[in-house]
ZATORGU-44760 format. One line per 8 residues: their letters; for each residue x, y, z of C-alpha. Coordinates in nm, 4 decimals. Layout:
! residues N
A) X,Y,Z  ...
***
This chain:
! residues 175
XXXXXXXX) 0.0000,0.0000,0.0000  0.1198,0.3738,-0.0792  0.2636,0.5334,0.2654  0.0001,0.8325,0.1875  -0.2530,0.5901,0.1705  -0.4624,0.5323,0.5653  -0.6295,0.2411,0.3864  -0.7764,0.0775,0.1224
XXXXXXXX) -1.1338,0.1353,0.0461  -1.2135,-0.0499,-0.2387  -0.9702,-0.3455,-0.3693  -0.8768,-0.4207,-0.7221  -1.1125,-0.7238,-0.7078  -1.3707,-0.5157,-0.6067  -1.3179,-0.2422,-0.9078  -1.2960,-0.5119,-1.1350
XXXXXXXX) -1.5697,-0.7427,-1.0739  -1.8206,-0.4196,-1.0000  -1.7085,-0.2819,-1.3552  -1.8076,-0.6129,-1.5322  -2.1767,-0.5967,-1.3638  -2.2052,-0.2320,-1.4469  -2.0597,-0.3236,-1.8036  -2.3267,-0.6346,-1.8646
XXXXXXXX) -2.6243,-0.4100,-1.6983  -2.5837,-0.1436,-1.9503  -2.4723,-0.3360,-2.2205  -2.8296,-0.5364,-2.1689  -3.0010,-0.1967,-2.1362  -2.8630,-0.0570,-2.4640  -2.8841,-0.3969,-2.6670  -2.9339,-0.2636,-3.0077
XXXXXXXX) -2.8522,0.0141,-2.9802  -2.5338,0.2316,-3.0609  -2.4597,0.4527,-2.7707  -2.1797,0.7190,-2.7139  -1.9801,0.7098,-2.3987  -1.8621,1.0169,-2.2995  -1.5430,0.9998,-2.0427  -1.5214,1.3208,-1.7909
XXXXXXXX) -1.1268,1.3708,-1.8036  -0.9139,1.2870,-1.6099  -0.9937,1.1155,-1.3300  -1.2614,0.8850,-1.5107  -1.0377,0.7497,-1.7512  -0.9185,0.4178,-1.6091  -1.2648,0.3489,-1.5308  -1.3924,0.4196,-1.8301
XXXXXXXX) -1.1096,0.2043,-1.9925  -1.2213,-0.0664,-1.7896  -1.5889,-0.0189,-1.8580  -1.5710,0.0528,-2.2166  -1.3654,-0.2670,-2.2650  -1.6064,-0.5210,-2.1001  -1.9105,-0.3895,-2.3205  -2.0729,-0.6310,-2.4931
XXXXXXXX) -2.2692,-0.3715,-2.6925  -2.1352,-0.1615,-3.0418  -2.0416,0.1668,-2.9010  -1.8145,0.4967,-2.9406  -1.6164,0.6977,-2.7177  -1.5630,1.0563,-2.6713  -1.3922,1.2864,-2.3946  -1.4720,1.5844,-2.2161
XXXXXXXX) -1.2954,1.7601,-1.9804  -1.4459,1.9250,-1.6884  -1.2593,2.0391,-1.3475  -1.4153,2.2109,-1.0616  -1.1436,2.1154,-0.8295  -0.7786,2.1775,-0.9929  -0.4790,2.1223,-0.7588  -0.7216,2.1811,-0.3956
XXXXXXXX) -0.9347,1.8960,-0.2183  -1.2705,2.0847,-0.2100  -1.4900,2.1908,-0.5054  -1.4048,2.5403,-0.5967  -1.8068,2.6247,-0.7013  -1.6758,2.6681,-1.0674  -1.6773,2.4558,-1.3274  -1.3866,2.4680,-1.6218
XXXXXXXX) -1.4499,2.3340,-1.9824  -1.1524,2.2708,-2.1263  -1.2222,2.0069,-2.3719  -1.5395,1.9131,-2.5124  -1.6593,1.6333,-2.6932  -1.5970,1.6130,-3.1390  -1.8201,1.3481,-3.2269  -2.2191,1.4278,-3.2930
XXXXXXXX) -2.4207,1.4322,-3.0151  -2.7867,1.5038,-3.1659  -3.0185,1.2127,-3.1781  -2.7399,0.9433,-3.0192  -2.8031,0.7719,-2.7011  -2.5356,0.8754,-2.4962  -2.3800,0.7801,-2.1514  -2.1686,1.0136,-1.9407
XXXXXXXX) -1.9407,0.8236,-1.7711  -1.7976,0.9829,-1.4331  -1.5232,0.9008,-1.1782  -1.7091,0.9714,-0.8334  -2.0296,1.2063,-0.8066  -1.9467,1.4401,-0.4714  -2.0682,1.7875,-0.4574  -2.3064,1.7253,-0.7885
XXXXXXXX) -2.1435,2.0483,-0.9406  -1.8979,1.9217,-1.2600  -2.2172,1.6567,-1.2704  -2.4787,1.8541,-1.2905  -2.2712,2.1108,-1.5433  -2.1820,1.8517,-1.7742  -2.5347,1.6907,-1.7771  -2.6866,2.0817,-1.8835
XXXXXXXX) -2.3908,2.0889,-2.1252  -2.4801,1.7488,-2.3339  -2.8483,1.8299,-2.2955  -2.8156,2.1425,-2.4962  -2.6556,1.8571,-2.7716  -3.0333,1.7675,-2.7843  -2.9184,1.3623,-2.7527  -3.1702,1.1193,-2.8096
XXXXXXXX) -3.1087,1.0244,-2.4734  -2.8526,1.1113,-2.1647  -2.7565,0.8674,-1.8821  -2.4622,0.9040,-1.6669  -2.2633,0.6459,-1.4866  -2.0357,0.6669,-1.1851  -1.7892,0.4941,-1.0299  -1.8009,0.6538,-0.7209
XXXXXXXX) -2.1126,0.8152,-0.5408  -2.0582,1.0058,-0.2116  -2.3799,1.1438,-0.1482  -2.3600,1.3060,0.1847  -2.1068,1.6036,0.0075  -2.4163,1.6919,-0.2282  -2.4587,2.0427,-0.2866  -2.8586,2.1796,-0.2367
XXXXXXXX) -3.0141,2.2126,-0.5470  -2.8341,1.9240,-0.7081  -3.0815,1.6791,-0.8666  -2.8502,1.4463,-1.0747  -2.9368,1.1020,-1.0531  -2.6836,0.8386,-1.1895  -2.8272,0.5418,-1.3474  -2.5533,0.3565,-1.2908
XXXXXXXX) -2.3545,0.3695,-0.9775  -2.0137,0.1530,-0.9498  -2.0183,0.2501,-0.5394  -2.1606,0.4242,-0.2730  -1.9247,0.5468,-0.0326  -1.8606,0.7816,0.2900  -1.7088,1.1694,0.2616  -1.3362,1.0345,0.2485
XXXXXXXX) -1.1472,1.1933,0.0566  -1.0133,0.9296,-0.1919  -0.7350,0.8347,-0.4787  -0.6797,0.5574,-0.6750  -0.7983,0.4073,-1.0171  -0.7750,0.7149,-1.1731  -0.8961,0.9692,-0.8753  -0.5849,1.1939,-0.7680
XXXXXXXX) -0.5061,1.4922,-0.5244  -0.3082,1.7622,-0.7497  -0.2643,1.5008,-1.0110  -0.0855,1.2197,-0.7851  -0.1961,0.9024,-0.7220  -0.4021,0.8269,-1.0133  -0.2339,0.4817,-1.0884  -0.2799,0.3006,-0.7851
XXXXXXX) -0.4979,-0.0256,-0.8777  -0.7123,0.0445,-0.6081  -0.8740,0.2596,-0.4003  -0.7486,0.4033,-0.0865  -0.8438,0.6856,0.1820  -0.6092,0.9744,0.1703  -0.3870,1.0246,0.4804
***
């Protein structure tokens, strides 16, 4: 285990056999269809690796990039677009797929953002939801959610604190 790591949360069995269920559930909810997965940069993308991988479903990828927290450990309120997505989103079934859902904020941003794409349809999966940081007024709700978990503040699988961490398999609470 990393020494800046107090423990681990969730194991790399854990990630792995979670991101196969969520992979077969929406892979038999979209059966037929063609969906775009959208990856929220950067923390989401070894998730989204994982769980674009294990689909058993045609699909394409896109990125978007989205930050409301740069190098701190709290939201900062604001939301930053600094890459959005290239491919057509009008009239495609597309899934937003997320590291962890915390305050709502880059969520609920990047849900408005895609809707105004006028997509056939918008669902959003997590990895991560840690409900009791919600902001009021937040109404996002996931249709797909990897884990429910406590306000730690965690790293791991692609989460990071000022851009460390991100490669540990697993993951851990934050000393």
């Amino acid at each position: 285990m990393h020494p800046d790591i107090s423990s681990v949360l969730i194991s790399e069995e854990q990630l792995r056999v979670r991101v196969k269920e969520l992979a077969a559930q929406i892979s038999a909810d979209y059966q037929g269809k063609h969906p775009l997965f959208v990856c929220i940069l950067k923390g989401a993308v070894v998730f989204f690796s994982d769980l674009f991988r294990a689909m058993k479903i045609d699909c394409t990828c896109d990125f978007l990039g989205a930050c409301s927290y740069g190098a701190d450990t709290c939201s900062s309120g604001r939301v930053d677009l600094y890459k959005d997505v290239t491919e057509q989103i009008k009239g495609r079934d597309v899934i937003v797929v997320e590291d962890i859902y915390d305050t709502g904020i880059t969520l609920d941003f990047v849900k408005t953002h895609l809707q105004s794409k006028q997509p056939a349809s918008l669902s959003v999966c997590v990895l991560l939801d840690k409900p009791a940081r919600r902001k009021p007024g937040i109404d996002v709700r996931p249709e797909y959610v990897g884990f429910t978990i406590d306000p730690y503040f965690v790293v791991g699988y692609g989460l990071d604190c000022d851009q460390e961490y991100r490669h540990l398999p697993y993951i851990g609470i934050k000393k």
